[in-house]
Structures are given as C-alpha cells and as structure tokens.
C-alpha positions in Angstrom: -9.8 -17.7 6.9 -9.0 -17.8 3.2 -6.2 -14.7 2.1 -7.5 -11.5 0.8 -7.7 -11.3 -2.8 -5.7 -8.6 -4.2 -8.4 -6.8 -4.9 -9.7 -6.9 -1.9 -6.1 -5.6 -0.7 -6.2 -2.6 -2.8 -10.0 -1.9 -1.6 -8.8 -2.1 2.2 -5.4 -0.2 1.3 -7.8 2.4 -0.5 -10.3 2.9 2.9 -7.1 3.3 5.0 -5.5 6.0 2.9 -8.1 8.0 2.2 -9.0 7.9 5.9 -5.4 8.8 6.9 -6.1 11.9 4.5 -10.0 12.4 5.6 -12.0 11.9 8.5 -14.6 9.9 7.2 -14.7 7.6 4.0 -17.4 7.1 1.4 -18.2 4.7 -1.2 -17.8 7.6 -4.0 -14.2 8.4 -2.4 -13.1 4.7 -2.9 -14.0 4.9 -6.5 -12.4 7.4 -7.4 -9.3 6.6 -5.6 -9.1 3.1 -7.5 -10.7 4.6 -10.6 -13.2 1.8 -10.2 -17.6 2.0 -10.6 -19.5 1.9 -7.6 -20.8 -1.4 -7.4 -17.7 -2.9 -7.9 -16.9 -0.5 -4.7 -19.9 -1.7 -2.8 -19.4 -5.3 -3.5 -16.3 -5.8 -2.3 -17.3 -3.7 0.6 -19.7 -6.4 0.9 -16.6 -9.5 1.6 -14.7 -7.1 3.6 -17.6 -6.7 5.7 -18.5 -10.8 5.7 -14.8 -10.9 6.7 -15.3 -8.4 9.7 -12.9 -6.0 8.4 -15.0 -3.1 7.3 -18.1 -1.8 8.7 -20.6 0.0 6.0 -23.9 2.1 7.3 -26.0 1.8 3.9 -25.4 4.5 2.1 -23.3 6.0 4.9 -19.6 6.3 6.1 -17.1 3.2 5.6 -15.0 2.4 8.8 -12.3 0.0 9.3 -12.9 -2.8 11.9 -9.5 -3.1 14.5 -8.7 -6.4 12.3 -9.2 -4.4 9.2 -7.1 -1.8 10.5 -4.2 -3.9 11.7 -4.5 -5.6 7.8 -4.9 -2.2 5.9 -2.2 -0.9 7.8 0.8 -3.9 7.0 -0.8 -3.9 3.4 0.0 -0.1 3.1 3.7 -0.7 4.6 4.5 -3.0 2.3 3.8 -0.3 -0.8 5.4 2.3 1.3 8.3 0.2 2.0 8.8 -1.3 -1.5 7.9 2.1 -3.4 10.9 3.6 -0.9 13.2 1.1 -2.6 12.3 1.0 -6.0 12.3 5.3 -6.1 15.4 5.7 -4.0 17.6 2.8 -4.4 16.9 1.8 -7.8 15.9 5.0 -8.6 12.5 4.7 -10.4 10.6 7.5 -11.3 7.6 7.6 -8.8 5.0 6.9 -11.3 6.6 4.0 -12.4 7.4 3.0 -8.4 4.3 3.5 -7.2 2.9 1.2 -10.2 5.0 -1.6 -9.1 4.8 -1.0 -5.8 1.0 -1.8 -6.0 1.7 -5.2 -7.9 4.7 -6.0 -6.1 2.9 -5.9 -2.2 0.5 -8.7 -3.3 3.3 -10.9 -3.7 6.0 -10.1 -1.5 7.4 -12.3 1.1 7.2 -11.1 4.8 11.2 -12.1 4.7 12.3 -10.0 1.3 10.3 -7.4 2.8 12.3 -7.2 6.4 15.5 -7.1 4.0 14.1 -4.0 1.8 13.4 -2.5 5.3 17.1 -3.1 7.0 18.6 -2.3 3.3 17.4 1.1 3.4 17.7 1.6 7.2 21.1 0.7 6.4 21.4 3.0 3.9 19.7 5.8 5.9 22.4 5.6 9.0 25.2 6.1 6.4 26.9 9.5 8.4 27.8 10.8 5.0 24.4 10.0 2.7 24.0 7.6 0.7 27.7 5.2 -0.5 29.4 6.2 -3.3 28.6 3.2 -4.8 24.8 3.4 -4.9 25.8 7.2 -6.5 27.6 5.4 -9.2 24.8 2.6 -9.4 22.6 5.8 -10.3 24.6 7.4 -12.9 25.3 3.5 -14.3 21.8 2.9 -14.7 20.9 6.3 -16.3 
C-alpha cells in the first residue's frame, strides 16, 4: 500500500483526537478541527475508507478501523513527542510548537524520533530537574 499523504495524516490524526475528546465523531467535527469545508472532509474520508482505515455511515458517525487506529495513534505520537521537544527543550512557544510539530511528523524519521523520545526521557529522570545547562540554553536563546 502506497504512504498516506499528509493530508490524509492530519484527517486520521484529526478523527483520533477528537474521538479521544468525544465519543462519537462527525464530519462537521473534522472540519472544524482542521478549519477545512466539508467535502474536502468527506473526500478524504472517502481514501481512508478505500484504504480500510475509516469506516463512514452516510451522513452518520466516523469510526476508526483497528489499522486506522494503530496508524492515527503513531501519527499522533509523533506530534506529541516532537511538540514535547520543541516546547520544553528548545523552548518554543506552544503555538509556534504545535505548528511545527504538525509539519515536522510528516517527515520525521522513525530513528530521529526514538532519539527525541530517549532525549527527553533522559532529561525527565534527571533527580534534580532539568541540567543546568539546558537552563542556561534557555536564558541563551531568549
């Protein structure tokens, strides 16, 4: 099977999040969470569903497919993960984060990714905080 456009990332990314916040998700919901129209909603609902990772009632609720799930979920972990970096190592505002974020999990590597993850893992066991260092890296940058 062909890779997801990332488009089709943020629509599946969209579905899982608002489901994670909501019980059931609509085609309205969607586009308004991606600030997108509807048919550009129900279109690409149309691939993910010809790719067995959504599954639409007409004019109904939207649900992810186990695939989509697995897919929607790693998607979402990458912006989670890489949004975690940018606002607390670098320390982005979250606006700005979360924008890049959202370009940056399109194009990441699975391996730069596992490195973000044991960086701030790392950083996270630290007994006493965060190092000095990334404090100075802070007030350096600002």
């Amino acid at each position: 099977m062909t890779p997801l456009s990332h488009s089709l990332e943020d629509y599946l990314e969209a579905i899982y999040v608002i489901g994670i916040r909501k019980k059931v998700v609509r085609v309205k919901e969607v586009a308004d969470f991606l600030d997108v129209k509807m048919p550009s909603v129900v279109d690409a609902i149309s691939k993910l569903t010809e790719r067995n990772l959504v599954r639409h009632e007409k004019y109904g609720y939207l649900n992810l497919t186990p695939q989509g799930y697995d897919t929607a979920k790693l998607i979402y972990r990458k912006h989670e993960e890489v949004f975690r970096f940018l606002s607390q190592f670098l320390g982005m505002d979250e606006e700005t984060a979360s924008r890049d974020a959202c370009d940056f999990e399109h194009y990441i590597s699975k391996n730069t990714l596992e490195r973000i993850i044991k960086l701030m893992k790392f950083l996270d066991s630290e007994p006493d905080g965060y190092p000095v260092w990334l404090e100075k890296f802070k007030a350096f940058s600002e």
